[in-house]
C-alpha positions in Angstrom: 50.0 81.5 159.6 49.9 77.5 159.1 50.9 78.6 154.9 53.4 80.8 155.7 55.0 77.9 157.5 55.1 75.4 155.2 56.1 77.9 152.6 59.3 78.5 154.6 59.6 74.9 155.0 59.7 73.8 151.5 62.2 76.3 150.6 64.3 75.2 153.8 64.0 71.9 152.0 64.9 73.2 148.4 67.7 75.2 149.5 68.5 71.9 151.5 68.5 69.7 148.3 69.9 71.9 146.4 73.3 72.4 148.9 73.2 68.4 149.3 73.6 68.4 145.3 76.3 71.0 144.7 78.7 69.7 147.3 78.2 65.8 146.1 78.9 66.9 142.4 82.3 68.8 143.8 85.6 67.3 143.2 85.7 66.5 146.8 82.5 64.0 146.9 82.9 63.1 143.8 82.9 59.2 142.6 86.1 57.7 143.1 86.9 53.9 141.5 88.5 51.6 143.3 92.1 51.0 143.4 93.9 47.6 142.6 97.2 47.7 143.0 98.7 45.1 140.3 102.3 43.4 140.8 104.3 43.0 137.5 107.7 42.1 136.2 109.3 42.3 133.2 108.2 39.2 130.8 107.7 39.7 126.9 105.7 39.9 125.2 103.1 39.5 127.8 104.3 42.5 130.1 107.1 44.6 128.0 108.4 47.3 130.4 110.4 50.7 129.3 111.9 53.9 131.0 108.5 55.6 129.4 105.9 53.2 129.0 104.7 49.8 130.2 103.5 47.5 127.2 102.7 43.8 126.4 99.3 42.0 126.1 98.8 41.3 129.9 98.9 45.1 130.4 96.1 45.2 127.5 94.6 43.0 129.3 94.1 44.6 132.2 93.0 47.7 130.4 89.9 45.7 129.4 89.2 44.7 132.9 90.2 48.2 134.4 87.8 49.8 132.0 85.2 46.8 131.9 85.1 46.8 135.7 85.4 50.9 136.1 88.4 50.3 138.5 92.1 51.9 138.8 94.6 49.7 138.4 98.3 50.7 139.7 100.9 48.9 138.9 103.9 48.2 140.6 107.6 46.8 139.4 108.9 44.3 141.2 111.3 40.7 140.7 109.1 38.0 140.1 109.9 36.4 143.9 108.9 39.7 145.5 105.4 39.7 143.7 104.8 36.5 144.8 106.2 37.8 148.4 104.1 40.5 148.1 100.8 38.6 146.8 101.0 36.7 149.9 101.2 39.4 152.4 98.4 41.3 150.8 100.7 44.0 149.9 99.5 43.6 146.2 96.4 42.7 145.3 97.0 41.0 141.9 98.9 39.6 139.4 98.6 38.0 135.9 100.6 35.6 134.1 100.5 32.9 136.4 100.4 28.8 136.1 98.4 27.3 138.9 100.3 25.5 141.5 99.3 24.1 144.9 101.4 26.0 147.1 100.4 29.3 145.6 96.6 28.6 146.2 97.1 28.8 149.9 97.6 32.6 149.6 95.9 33.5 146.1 93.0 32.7 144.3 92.9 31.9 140.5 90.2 33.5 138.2 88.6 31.3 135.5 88.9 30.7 133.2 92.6 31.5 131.5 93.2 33.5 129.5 96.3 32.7 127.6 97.8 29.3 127.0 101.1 28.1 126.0 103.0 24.8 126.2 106.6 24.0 127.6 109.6 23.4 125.4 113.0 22.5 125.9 115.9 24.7 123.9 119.3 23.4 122.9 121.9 25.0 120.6 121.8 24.2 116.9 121.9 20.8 115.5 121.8 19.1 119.3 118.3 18.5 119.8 118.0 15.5 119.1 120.3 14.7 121.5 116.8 14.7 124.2 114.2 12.4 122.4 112.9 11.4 125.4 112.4 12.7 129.4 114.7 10.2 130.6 117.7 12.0 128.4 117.3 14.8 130.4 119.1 13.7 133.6 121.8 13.6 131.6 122.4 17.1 131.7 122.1 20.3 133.5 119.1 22.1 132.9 118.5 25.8 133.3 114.9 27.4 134.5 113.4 29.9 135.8 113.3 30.6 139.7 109.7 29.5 141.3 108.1 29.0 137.8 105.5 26.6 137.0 106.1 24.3 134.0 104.7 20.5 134.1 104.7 18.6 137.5 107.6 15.8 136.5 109.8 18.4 136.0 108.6 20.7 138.6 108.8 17.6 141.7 111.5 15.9 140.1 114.3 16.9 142.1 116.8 13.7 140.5 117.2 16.2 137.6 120.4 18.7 137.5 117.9 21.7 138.0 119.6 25.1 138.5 117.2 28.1 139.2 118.2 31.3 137.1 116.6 34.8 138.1 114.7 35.5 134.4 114.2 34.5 131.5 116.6 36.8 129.8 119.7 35.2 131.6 118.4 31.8 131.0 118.7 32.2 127.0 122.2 34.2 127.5 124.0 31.4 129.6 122.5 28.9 126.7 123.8 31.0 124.0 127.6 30.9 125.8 127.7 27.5 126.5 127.1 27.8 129.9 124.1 25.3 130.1 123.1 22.5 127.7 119.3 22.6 128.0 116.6 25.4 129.0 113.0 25.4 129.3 110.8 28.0 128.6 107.1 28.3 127.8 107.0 28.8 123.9 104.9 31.6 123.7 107.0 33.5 125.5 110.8 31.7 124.7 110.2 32.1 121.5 109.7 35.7 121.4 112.4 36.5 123.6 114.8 34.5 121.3 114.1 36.2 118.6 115.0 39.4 120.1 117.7 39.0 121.5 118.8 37.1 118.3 119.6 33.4 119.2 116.8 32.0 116.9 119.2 30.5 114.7 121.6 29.1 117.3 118.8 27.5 118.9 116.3 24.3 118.6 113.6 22.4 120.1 114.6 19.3 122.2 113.2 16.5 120.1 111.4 15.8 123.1 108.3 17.8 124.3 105.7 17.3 127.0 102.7 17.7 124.9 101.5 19.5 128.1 99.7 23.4 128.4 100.5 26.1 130.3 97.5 28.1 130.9 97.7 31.8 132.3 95.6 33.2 134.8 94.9 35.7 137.1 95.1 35.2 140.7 94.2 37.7 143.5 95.8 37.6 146.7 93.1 35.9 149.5 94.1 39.0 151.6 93.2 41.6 149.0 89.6 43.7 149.0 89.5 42.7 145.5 89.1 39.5 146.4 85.0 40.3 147.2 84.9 41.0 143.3 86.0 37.6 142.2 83.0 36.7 140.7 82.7 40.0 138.6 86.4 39.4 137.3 85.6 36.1 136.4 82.8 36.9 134.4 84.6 39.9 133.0 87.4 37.4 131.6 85.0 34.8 130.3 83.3 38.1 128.0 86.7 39.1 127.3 88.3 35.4 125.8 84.7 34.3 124.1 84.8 38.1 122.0 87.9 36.8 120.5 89.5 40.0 122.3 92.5 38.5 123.6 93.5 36.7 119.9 92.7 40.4 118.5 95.5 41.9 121.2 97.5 38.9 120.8 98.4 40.0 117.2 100.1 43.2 118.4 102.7 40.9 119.7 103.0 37.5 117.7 101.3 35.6 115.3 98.5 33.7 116.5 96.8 31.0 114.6 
């Protein structure tokens, strides 16, 4: 009687196992990654967007980590102030592409170490830069930047300068190219490359003067995200990523790179 007993209890047990098994390998139960949703604007040739496709190296970037990491990544479009918006009401959970200030630390957290870096020029048309030799030159004339970017802190906190924010990038190089503005500044990196396409690269030159200073580019996570508890992972992850030489491979999709 006692066998019989424990013979129905170990097949209780295997059909028991064996039920367990088939519904965690369903669809239903099965693993899902988590999701990171990823703020991003349009900003060449680091985040290239199209009706079909999103391209650019940060987005190749992020495809490392994604895969690296076994997470999803979802990206969502937005202007560059809403990300930030958005980064610091949790609503998104990242972003890439960013120069560290103080004020954006209170609600996001850089990874280390960068990833990218670039160093700020001023643009002028044709045959006037030399016209700026120096920073003092510059307050004598307006000067055209993008809206809440980062570039070097005298000319971030110097508000004696005749600063005027502009929305992108794209309309920064237009008004220079109609006369609109006498001087823009851009990380070269990135000015460069959008110069060239949109075809001012022989209107335009490099002030005489330059800061000698670089712009590195992180990722930061917002302090609200979940992500946030992975920090130390992503970190990691970027510091395999940069040392492999993966990022100057990527970067040669998109510019020369010496």
């Amino acid at each position: 009687m006692l066998t019989h007993f424990t013979k129905k209890v170990s097949l209780l047990k295997i059909v028991y196992l064996f039920l367990t098994w088939l519904l965690l390998s369903s669809p239903l139960f099965a693993y899902k990654p988590a999701e990171i949703i990823v703020g991003t604007d349009s900003w060449p040739p680091f985040r290239i967007h199209s009706d079909k496709s999103l391209d650019g190296l940060d987005f190749d970037l992020w495809e490392e980590i994604e895969r690296r990491l076994n997470i999803k990544i979802i990206f969502r479009k937005y202007p560059w102030s809403r990300i930030l918006h958005n980064l610091k009401s949790g609503e998104l959970d990242a972003m890439s592409g960013l120069a560290k200030r103080k004020e954006r630390e209170l609600y996001m957290t850089y990874t280390t170490p960068s990833y990218f870096t670039c160093s700020t020029v001023f643009y002028m048309k044709k045959g006037e830069g030399h016209l700026v030799q120096k920073y003092e030159d510059l307050y004598k004339y307006p000067i055209a930047y993008v809206a809440n970017s980062a570039y070097f802190n005298k000319f971030d906190n110097d508000s004696a300068l005749n600063k005027h924010a502009i929305p992108s990038e794209i309309q920064l190089i237009k008004m220079l190219g109609k006369g609109r503005v006498k001087v823009i500044i851009g990380t070269d990196c990135q000015a460069d490359y959008q110069i060239a396409k949109l075809g001012f690269s022989n209107e335009f030159e490099k002030a005489m003067f330059k800061p000698d200073n670089n712009v590195d580019l992180y990722i930061a996570i917002s302090k609200k995200s979940h992500f946030i508890k992975e920090l130390n992972r992503v970190n990691e992850t970027i510091k395999q990523i940069v040392e492999e030489g993966r990022i100057k491979e990527i970067s040669h999709k998109y510019f020369n790179m010496p």
